[in-house]
PDB file as gemmi writes it, atoms N, CA and C in Angstrom:
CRYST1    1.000    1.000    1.000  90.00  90.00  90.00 P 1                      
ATOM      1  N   UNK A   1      41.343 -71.567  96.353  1.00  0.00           N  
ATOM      2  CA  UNK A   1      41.110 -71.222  94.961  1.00  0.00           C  
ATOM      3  C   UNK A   1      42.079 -72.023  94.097  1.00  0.00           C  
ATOM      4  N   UNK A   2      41.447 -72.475  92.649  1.00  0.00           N  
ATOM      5  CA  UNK A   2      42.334 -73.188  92.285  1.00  0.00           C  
ATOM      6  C   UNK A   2      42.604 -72.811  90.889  1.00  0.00           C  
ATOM      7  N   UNK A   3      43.440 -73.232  90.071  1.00  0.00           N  
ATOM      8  CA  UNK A   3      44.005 -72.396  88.787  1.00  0.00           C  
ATOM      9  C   UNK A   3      42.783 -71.837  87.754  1.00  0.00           C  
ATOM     10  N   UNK A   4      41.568 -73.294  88.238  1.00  0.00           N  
ATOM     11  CA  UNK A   4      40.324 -73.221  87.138  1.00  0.00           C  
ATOM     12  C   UNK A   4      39.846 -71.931  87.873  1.00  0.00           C  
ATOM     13  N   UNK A   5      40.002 -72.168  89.320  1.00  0.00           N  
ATOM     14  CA  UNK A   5      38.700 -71.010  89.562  1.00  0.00           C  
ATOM     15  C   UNK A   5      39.583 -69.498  89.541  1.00  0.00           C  
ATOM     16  N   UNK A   6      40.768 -69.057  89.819  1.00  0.00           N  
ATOM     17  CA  UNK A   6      41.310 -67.833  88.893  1.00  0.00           C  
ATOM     18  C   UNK A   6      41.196 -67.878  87.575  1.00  0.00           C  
ATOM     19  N   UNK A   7      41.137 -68.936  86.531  1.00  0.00           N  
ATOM     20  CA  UNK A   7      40.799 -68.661  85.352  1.00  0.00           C  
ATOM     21  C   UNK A   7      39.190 -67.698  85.525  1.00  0.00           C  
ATOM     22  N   UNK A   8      38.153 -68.745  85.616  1.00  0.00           N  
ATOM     23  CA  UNK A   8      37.139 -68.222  85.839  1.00  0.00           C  
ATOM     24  C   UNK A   8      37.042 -66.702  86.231  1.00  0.00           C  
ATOM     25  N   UNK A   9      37.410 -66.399  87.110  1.00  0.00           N  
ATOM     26  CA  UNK A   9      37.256 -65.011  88.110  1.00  0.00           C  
ATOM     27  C   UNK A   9      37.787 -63.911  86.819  1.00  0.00           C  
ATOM     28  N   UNK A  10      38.792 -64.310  86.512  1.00  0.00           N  
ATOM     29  CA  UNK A  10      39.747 -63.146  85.492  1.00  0.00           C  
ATOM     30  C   UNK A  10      38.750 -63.322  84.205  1.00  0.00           C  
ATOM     31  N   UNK A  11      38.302 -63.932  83.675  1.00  0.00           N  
ATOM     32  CA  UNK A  11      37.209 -64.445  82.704  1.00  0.00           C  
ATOM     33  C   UNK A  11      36.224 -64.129  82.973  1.00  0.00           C  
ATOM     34  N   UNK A  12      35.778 -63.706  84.259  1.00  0.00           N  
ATOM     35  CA  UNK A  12      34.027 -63.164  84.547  1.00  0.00           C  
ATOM     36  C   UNK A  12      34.649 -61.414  84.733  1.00  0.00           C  
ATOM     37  N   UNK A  13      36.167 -61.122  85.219  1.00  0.00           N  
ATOM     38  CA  UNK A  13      35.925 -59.460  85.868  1.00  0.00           C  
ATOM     39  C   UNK A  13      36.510 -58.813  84.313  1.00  0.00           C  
ATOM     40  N   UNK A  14      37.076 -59.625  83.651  1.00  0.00           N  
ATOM     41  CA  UNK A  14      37.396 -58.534  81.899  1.00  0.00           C  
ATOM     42  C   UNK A  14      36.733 -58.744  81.184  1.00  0.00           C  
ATOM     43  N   UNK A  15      35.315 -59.719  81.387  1.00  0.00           N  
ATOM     44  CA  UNK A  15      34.624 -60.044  79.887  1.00  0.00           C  
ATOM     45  C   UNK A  15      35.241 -60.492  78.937  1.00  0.00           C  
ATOM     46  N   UNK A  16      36.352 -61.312  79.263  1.00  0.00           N  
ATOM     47  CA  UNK A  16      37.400 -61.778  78.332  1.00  0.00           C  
ATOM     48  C   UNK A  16      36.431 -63.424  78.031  1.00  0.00           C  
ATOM     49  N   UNK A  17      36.759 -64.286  76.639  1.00  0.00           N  
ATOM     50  CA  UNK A  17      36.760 -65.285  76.663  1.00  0.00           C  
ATOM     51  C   UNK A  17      37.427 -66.347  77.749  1.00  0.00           C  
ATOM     52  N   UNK A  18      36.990 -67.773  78.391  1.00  0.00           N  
ATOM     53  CA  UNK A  18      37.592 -68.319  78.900  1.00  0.00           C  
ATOM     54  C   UNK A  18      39.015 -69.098  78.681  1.00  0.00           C  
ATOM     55  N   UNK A  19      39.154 -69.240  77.409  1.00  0.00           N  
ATOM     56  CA  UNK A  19      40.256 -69.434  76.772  1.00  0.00           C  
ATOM     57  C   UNK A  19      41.135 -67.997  76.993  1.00  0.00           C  
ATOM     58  N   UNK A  20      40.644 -66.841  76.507  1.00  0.00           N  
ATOM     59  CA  UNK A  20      41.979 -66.366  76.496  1.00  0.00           C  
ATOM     60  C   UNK A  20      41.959 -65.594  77.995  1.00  0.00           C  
ATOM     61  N   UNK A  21      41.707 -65.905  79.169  1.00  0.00           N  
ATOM     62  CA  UNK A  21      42.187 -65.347  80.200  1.00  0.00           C  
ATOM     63  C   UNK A  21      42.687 -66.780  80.986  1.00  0.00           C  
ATOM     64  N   UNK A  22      42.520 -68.352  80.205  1.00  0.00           N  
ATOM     65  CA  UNK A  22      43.572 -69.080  80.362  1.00  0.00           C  
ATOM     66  C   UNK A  22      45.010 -68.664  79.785  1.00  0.00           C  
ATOM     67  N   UNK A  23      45.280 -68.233  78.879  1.00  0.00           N  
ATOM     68  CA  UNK A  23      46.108 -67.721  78.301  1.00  0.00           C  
ATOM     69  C   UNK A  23      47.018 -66.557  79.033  1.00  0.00           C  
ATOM     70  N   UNK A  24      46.305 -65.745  79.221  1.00  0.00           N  
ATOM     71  CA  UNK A  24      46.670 -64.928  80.471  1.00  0.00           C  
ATOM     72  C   UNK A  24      47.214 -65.737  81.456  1.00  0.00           C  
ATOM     73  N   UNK A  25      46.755 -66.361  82.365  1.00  0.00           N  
ATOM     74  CA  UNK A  25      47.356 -66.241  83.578  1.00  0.00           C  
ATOM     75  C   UNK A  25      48.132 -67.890  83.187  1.00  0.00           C  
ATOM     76  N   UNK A  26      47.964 -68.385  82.260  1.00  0.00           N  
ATOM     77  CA  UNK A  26      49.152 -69.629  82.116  1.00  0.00           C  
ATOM     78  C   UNK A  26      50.517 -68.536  82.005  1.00  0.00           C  
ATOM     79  N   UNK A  27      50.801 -67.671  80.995  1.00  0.00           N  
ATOM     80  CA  UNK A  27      51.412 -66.544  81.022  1.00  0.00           C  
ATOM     81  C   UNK A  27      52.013 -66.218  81.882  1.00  0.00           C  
ATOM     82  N   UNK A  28      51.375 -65.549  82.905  1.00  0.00           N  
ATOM     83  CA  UNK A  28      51.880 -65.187  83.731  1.00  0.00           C  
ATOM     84  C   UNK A  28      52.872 -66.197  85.114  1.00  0.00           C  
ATOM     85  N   UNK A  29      52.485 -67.156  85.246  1.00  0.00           N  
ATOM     86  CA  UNK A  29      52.758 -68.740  85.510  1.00  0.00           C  
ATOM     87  C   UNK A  29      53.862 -68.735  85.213  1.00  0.00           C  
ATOM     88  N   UNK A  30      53.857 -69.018  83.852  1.00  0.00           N  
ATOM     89  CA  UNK A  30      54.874 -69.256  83.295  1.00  0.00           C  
ATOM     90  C   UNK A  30      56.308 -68.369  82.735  1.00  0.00           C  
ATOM     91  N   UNK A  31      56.087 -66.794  83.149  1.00  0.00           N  
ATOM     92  CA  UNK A  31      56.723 -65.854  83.322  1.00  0.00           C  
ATOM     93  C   UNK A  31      57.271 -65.602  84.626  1.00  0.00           C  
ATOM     94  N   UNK A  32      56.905 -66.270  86.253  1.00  0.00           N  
ATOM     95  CA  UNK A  32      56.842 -65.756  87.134  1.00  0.00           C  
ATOM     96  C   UNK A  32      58.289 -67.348  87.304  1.00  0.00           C  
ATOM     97  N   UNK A  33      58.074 -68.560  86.944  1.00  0.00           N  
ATOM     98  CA  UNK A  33      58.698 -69.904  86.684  1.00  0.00           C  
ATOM     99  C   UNK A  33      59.960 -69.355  86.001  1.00  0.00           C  
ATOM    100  N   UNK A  34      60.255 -68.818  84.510  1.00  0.00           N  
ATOM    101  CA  UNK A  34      60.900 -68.534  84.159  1.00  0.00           C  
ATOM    102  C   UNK A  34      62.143 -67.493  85.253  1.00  0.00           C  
ATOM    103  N   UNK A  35      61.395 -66.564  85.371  1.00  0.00           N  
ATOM    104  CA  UNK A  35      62.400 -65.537  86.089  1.00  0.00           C  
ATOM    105  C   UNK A  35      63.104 -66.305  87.476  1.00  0.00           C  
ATOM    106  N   UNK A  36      62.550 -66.912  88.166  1.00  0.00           N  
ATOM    107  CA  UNK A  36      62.790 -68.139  89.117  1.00  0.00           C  
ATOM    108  C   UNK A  36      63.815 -69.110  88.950  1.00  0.00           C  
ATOM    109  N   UNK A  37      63.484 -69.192  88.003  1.00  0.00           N  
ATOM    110  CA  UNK A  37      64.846 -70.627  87.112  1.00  0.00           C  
ATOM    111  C   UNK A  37      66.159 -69.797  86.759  1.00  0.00           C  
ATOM    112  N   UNK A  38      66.049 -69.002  86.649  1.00  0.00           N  
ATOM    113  CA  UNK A  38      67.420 -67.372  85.999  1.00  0.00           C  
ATOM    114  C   UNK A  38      67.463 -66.658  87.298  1.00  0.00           C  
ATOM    115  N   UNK A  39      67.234 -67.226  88.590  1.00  0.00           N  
ATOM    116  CA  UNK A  39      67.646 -66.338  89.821  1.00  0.00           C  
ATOM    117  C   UNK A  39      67.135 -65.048  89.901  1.00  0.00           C  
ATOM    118  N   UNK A  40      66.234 -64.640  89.025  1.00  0.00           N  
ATOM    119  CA  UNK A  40      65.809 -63.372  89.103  1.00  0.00           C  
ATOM    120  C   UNK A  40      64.293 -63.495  90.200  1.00  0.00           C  
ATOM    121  N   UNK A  41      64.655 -61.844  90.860  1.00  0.00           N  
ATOM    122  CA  UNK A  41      64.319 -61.480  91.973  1.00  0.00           C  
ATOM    123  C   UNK A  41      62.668 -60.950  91.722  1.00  0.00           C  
ATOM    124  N   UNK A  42      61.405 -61.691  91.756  1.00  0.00           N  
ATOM    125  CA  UNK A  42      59.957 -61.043  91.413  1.00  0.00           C  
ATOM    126  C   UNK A  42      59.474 -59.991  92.314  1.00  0.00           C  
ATOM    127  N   UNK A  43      59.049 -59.134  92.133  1.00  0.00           N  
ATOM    128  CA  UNK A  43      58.442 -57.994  93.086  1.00  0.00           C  
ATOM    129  C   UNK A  43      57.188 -57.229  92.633  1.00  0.00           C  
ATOM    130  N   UNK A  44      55.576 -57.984  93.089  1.00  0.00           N  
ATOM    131  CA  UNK A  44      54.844 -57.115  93.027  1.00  0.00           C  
ATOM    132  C   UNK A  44      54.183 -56.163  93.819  1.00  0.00           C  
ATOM    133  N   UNK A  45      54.268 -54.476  93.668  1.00  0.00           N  
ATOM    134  CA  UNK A  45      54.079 -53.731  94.676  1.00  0.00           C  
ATOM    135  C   UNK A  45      52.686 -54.033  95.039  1.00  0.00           C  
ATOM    136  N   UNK A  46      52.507 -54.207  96.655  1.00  0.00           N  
ATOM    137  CA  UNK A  46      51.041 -54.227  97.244  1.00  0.00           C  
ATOM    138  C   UNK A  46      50.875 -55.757  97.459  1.00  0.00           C  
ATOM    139  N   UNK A  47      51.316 -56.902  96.673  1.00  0.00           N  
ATOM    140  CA  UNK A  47      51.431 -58.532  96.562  1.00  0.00           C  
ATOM    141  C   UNK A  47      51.982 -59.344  97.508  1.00  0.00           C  
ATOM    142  N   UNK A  48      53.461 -58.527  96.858  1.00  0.00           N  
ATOM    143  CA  UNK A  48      54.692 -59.572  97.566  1.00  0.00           C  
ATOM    144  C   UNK A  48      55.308 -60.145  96.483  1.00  0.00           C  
ATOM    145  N   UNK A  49      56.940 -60.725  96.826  1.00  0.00           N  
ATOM    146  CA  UNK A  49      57.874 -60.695  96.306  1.00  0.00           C  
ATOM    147  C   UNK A  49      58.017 -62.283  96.196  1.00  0.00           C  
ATOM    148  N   UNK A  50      58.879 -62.797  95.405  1.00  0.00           N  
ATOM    149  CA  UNK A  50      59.180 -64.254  94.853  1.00  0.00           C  
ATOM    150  C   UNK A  50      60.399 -64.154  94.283  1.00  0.00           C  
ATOM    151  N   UNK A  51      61.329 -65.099  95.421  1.00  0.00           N  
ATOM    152  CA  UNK A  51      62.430 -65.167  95.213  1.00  0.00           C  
ATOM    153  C   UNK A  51      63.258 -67.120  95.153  1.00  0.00           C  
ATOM    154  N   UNK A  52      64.461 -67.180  95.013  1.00  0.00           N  
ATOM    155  CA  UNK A  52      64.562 -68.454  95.316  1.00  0.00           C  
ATOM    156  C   UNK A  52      65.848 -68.191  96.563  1.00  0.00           C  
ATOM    157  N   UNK A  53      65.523 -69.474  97.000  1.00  0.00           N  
ATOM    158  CA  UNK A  53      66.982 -69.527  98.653  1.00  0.00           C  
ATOM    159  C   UNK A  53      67.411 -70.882  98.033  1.00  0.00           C  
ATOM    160  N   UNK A  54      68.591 -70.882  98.681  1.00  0.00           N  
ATOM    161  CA  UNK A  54      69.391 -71.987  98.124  1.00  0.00           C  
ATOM    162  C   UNK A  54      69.698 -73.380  99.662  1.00  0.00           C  
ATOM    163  N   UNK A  55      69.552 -74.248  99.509  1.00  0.00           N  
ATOM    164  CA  UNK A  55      69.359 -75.207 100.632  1.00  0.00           C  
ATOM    165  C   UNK A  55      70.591 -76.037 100.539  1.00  0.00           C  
ATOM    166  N   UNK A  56      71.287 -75.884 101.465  1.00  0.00           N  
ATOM    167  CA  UNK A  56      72.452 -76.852 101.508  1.00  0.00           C  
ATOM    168  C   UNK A  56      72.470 -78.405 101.528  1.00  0.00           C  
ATOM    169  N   UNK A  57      73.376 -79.114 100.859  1.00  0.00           N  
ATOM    170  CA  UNK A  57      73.350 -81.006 100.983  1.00  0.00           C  
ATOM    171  C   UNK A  57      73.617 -81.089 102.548  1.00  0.00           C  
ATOM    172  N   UNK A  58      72.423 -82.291 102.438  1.00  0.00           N  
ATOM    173  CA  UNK A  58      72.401 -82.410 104.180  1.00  0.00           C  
ATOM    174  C   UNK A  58      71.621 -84.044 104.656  1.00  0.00           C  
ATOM    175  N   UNK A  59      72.423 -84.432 105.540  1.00  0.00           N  
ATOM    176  CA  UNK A  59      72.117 -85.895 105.133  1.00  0.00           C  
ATOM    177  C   UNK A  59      70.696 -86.530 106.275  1.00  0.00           C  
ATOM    178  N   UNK A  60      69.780 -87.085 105.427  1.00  0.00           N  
ATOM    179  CA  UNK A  60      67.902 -87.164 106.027  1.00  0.00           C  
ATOM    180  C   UNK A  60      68.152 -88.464 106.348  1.00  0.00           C  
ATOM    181  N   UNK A  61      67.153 -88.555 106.760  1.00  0.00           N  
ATOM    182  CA  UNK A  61      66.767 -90.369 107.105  1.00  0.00           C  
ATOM    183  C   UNK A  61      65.297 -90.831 106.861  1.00  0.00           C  
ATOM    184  N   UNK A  62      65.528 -91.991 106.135  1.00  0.00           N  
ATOM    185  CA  UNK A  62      64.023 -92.262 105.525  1.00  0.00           C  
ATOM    186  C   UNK A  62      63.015 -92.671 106.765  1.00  0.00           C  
ATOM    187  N   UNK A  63      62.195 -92.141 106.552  1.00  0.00           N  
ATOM    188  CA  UNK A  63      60.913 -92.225 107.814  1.00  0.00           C  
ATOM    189  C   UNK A  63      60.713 -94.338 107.730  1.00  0.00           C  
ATOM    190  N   UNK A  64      60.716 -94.741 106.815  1.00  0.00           N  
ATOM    191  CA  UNK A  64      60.179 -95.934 106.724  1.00  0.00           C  
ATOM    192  C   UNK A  64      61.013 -97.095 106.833  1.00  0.00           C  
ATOM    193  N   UNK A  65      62.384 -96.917 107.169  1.00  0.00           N  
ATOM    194  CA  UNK A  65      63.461 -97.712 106.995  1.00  0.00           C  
ATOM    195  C   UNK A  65      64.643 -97.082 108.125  1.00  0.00           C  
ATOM    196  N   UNK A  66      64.557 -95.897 108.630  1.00  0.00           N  
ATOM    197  CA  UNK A  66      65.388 -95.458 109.246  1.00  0.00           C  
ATOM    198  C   UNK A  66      66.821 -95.387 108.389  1.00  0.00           C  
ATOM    199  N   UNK A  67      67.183 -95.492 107.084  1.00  0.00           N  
ATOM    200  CA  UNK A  67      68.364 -95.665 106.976  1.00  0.00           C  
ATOM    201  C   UNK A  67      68.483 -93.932 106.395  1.00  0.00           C  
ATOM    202  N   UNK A  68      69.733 -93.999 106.566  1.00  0.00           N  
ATOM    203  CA  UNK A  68      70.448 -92.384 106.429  1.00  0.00           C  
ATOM    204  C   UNK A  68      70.742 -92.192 104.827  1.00  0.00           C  
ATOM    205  N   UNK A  69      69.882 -91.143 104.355  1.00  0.00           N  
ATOM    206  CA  UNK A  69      70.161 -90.845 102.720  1.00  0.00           C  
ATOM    207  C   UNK A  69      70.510 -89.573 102.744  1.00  0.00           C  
ATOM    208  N   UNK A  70      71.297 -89.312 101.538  1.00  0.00           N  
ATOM    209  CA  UNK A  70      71.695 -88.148 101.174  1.00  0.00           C  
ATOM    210  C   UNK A  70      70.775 -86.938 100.605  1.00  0.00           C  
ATOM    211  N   UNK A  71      70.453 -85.568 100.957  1.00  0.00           N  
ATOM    212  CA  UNK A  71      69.548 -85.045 100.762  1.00  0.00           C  
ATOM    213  C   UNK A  71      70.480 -83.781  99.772  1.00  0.00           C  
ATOM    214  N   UNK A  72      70.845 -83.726  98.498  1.00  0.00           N  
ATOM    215  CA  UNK A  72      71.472 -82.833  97.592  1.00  0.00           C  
ATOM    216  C   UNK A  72      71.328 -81.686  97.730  1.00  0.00           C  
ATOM    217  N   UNK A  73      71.714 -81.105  97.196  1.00  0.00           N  
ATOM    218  CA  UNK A  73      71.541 -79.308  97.280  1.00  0.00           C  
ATOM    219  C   UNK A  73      70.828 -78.973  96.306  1.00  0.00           C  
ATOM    220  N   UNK A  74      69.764 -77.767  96.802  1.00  0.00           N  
ATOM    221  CA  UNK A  74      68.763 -77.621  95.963  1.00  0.00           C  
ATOM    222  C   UNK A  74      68.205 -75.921  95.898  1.00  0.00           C  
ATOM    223  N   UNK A  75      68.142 -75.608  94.982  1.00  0.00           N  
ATOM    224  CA  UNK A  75      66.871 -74.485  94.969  1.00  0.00           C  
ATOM    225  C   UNK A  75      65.441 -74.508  95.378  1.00  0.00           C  
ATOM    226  N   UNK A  76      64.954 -73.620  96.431  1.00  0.00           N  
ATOM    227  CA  UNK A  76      63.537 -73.679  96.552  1.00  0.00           C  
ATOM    228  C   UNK A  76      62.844 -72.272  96.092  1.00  0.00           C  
ATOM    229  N   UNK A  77      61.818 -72.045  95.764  1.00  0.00           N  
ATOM    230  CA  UNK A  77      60.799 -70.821  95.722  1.00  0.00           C  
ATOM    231  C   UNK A  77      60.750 -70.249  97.012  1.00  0.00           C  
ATOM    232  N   UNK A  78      60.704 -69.363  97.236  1.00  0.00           N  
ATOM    233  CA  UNK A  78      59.922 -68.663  98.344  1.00  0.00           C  
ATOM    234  C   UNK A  78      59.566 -67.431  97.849  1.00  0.00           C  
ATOM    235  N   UNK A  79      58.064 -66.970  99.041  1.00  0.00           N  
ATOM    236  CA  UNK A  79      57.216 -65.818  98.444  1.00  0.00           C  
ATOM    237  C   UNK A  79      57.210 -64.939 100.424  1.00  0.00           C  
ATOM    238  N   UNK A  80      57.270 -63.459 100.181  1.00  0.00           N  
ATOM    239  CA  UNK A  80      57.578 -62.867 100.765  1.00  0.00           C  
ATOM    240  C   UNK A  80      56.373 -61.746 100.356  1.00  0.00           C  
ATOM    241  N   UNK A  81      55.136 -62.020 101.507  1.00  0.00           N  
ATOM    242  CA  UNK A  81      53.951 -61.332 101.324  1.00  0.00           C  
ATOM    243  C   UNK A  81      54.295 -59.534 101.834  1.00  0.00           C  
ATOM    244  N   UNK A  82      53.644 -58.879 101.036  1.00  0.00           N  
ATOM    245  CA  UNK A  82      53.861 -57.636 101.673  1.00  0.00           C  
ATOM    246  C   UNK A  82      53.046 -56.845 102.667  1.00  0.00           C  
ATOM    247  N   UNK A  83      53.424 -56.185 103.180  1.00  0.00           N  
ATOM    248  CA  UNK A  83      52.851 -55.581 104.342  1.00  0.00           C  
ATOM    249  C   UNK A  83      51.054 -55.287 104.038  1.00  0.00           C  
ATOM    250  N   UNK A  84      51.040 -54.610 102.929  1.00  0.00           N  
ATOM    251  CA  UNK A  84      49.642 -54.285 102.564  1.00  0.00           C  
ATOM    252  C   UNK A  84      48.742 -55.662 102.467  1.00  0.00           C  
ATOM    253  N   UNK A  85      49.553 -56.655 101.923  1.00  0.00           N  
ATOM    254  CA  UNK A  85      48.621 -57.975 101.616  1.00  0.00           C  
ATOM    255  C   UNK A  85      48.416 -58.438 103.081  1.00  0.00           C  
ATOM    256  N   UNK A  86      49.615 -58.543 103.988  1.00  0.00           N  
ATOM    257  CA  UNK A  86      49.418 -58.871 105.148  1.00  0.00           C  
ATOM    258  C   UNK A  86      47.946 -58.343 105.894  1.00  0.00           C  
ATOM    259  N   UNK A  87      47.941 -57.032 105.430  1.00  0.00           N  
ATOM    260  CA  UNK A  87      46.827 -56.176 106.225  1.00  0.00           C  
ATOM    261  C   UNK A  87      45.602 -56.041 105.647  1.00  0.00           C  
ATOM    262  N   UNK A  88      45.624 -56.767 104.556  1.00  0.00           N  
ATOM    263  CA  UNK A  88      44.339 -57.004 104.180  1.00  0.00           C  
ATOM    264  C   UNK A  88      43.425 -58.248 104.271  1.00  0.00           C  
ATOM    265  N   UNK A  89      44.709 -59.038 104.492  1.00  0.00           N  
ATOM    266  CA  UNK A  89      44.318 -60.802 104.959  1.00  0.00           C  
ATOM    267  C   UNK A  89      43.768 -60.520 106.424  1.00  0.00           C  
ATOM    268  N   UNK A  90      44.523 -59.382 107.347  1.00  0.00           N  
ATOM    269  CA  UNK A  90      44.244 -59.410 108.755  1.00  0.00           C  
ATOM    270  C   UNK A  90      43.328 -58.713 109.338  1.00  0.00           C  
ATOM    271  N   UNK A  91      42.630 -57.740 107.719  1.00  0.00           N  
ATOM    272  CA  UNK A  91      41.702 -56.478 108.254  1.00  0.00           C  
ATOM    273  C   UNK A  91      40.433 -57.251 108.865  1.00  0.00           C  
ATOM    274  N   UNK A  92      39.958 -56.785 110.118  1.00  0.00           N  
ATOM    275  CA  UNK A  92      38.804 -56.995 111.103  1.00  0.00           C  
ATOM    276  C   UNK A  92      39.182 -58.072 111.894  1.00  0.00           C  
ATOM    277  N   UNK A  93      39.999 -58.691 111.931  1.00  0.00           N  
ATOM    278  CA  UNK A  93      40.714 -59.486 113.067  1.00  0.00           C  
ATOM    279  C   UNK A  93      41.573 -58.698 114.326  1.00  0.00           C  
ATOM    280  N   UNK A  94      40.747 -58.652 115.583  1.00  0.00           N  
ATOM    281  CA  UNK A  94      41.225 -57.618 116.402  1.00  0.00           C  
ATOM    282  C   UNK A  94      42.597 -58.398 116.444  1.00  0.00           C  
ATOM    283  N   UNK A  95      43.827 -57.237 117.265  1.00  0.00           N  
ATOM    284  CA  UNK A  95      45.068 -57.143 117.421  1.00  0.00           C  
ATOM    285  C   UNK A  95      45.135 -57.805 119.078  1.00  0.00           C  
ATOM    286  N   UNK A  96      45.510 -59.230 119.054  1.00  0.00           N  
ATOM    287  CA  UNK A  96      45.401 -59.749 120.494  1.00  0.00           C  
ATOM    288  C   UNK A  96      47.031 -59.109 121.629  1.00  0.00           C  
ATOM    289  N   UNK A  97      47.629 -58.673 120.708  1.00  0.00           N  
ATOM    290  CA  UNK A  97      48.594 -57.913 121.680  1.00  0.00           C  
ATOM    291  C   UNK A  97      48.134 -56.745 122.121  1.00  0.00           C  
ATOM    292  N   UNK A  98      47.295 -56.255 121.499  1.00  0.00           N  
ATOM    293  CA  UNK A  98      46.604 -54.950 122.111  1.00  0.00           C  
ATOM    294  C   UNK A  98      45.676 -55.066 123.166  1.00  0.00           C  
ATOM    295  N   UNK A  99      44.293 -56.025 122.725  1.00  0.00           N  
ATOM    296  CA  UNK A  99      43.791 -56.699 123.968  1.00  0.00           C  
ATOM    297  C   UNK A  99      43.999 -56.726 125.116  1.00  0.00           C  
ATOM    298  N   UNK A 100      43.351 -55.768 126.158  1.00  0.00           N  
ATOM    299  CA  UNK A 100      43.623 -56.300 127.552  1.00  0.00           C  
ATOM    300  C   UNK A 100      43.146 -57.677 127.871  1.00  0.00           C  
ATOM    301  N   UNK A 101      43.726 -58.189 128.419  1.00  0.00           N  
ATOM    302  CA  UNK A 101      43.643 -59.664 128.930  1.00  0.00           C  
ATOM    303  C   UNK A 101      42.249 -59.975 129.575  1.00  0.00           C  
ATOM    304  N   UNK A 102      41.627 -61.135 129.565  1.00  0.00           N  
ATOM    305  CA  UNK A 102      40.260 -60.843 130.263  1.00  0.00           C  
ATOM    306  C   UNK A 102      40.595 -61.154 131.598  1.00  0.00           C  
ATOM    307  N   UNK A 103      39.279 -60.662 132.641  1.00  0.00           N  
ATOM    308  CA  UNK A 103      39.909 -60.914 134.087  1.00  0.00           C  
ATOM    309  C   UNK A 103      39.208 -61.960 134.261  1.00  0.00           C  
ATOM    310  N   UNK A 104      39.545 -63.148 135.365  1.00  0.00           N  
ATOM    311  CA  UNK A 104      39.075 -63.500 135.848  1.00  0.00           C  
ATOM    312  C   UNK A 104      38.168 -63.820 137.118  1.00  0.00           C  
ATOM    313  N   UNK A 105      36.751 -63.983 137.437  1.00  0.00           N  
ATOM    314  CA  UNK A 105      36.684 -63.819 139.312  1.00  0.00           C  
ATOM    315  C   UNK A 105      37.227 -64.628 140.029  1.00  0.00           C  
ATOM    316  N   UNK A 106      37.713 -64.252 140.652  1.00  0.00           N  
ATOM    317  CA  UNK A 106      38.133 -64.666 142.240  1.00  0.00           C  
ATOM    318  C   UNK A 106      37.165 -65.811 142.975  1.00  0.00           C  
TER     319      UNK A 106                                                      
END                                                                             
């Protein structure tokens, strides 16, 4: 799915104009970016959470040259799905640890 087609979707389920449920979820985008940039901690119940981790300077090597570059210290995003989203991505997919194993003949 891509930003047009959540525009769309939020624009067909509120009867909203397509403009303003761009508006909406640029919004929200751009509220979720903000709190991210200020270290603040996102948490939607039932979603999942959006936080940033911090990555230490650490020295890479260019794939195309082999020579050794410096890789800075950086902030990344990370998103931390929640249990419910987990189980709804996984609902009707049997549980293969539960599964008895199939047998084979002899």
């Amino acid at each position: 799915m891509t930003k047009a087609d959540l525009i769309d979707e939020v624009s067909r389920l509120s009867e909203l104009t397509r403009k303003d449920s761009e508006v909406i979820v640029e919004t929200i985008f751009d509220s979720v970016v903000r709190s991210l940039r200020a270290g603040d901690k996102i948490e939607i119940r039932g979603f999942g959470s959006f936080r940033t981790r911090q990555r230490k300077p650490r020295t890479g090597r260019n794939p195309k040259t082999g020579e050794k570059v410096e890789v800075p210290a950086k902030k990344i995003p990370f998103f931390k799905p929640s249990k419910e989203l987990k189980d709804l991505v996984n609902e009707g997919i049997p549980d293969t640890a539960a599964a008895p194993a199939p047998s084979t003949p002899a």
